[in-house]
Each structure stands twice: as C-alpha cells, then as structure tokens.
N, C-alpha and C positions, 0 to 999 in steps of 0.2 A: 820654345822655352828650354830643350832638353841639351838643345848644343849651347844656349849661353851660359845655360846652368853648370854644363859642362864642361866648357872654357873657362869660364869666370866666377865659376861656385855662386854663394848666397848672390852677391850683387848682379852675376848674368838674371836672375828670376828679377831679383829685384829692378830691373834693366827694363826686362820683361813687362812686368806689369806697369809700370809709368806707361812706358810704347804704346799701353794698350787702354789706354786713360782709366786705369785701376791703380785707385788710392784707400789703402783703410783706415787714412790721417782721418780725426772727428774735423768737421769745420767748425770752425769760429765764426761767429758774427761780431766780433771786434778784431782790428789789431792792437800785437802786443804793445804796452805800454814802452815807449822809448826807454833805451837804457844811456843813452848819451846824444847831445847833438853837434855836428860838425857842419863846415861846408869847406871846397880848397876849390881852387882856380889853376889851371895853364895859363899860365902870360902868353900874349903874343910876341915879346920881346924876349930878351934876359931882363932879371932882377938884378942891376950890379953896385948900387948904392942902399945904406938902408934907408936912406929918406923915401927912396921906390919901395922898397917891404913893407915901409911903415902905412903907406897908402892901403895896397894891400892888404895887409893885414888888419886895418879899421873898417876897411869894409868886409872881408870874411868875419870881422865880428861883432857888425851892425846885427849880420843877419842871421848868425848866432843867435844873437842874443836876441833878439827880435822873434823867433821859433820860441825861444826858452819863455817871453813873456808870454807870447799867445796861448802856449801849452801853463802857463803860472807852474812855472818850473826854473829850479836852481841848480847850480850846478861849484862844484868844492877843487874841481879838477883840471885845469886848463893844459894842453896837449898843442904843440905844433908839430907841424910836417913838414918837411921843405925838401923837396926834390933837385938835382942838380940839370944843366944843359946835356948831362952826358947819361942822364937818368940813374944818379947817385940820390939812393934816399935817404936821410936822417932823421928824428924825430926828436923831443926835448919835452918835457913837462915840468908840471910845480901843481903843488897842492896848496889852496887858498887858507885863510884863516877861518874864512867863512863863505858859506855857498853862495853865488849871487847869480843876477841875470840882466846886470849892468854892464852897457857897451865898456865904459870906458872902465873899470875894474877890470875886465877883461884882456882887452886891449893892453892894459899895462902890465900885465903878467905876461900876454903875448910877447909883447916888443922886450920886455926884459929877460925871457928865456931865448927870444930869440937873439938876442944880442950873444947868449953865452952858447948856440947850437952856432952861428955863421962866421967862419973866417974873414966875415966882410972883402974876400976877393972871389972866390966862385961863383961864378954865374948862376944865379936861381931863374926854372922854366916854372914851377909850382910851387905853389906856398898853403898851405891847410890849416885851418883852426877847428879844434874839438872841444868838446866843454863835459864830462862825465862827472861822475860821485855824486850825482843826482839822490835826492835824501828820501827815503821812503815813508816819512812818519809825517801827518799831516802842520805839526808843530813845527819841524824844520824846514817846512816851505812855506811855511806865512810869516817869511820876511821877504820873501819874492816880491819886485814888482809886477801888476800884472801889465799886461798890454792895452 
C-alpha cells in the first residue's frame, strides 16, 4: 500500500483496498431507481436509406418503451445516437410536451430529430434510442400506460 500510495497518492490506497476486496460503500438491498431508459444496436450492415433507420429505430423503441411500461414509467425527453461506419458519433434530442411511454409518440420524435441529426448520405453502423425527464412526483406519471 505504501509504494501505490506513493506513486499514485490517495487513489494508489484507494487502488489498494478494492485489490484487497475492502469496501466501506454501505450495501443496498435495492438498486437505484432508473434515471432514464435507452437501448442502441450495431447493424450488421451500413444504415444507408432512412426507410432502413426508420425500422431500426421502431424497434429500439418498441423496447424502450416496453421497459418504461413495465417500470409504469414516463419519460418528457427523447435523445438519439447514431454512430458512423468510420465510428463518427453524433447525437440529437427534443423535449416532449408531455411525458409518455408510447411506442409510437416516441418513434415520432425519434424519426423526426433523426431526420434533422442525418445527412441522409453517411453510412450509419449504430443507431441508439434514450428516453430520460422521467417525472418524480407520483401525479406526473399516472398518465403513463402501464404494461
């Protein structure tokens, strides 16, 4: 402990004691409550039309949103990702008028921020859907569907 401590100051101990399965985190018997849900995919292909994104992207947001009902959770924030063939990454959002955890509300926020992030000529290898501004007060999510 004395030479990482003294190579690496605070973080060599702290180095240290992980290595040495010493934690003085308290444990939880829950995890934390999500603070957003996403999911993304690598094509096997390139992306090079958006009628191919658009596939794509209805299902990263089937199951989106499909998480969000089972959790009876909404979400105000919708967020794409899309990576290039050359592993160029971009990202794009828009904030809803109202939180939901409907496929196809979603979807349409996707496919319409995505139309303003893609040049519609680069090659897309990945494509990502996120869904955050999840509402904390029990009044703003009993408009949620559940699952």
């Amino acid at each position: 402990v004395h030479i990482l401590k003294k190579r690496l100051g605070k973080h060599g101990e702290t180095i240290w004691h992980f290595a040495n399965g010493r934690n003085a985190d308290a444990v939880t018997p829950e995890p934390a409550e999500n603070k957003g849900y996403g999911n993304s995919v690598t094509t096997a292909q390139d992306v090079v039309t958006h009628q191919q994104a658009y596939q794509v992207l209805l299902s990263l947001c089937e199951t989106v949103a499909s998480r969000m009902r089972k959790d009876n959770k909404c979400g105000s924030c919708v967020a794409i990702h899309l990576r290039t063939n050359e592993f160029h990454h971009f990202s794009h959002q828009t904030m809803l008028t109202g939180a939901t955890n409907i496929t196809s509300e979603i979807f349409d926020a996707a496919c319409r921020i995505f139309d303003e992030a893609w040049d519609g000529v680069t090659p897309l290898r990945q494509l990502g859907v996120q869904m955050t501004g999840l509402p904390t007060s029990l009044i703003s999510s009993l408009t949620c569907f559940p699952a």
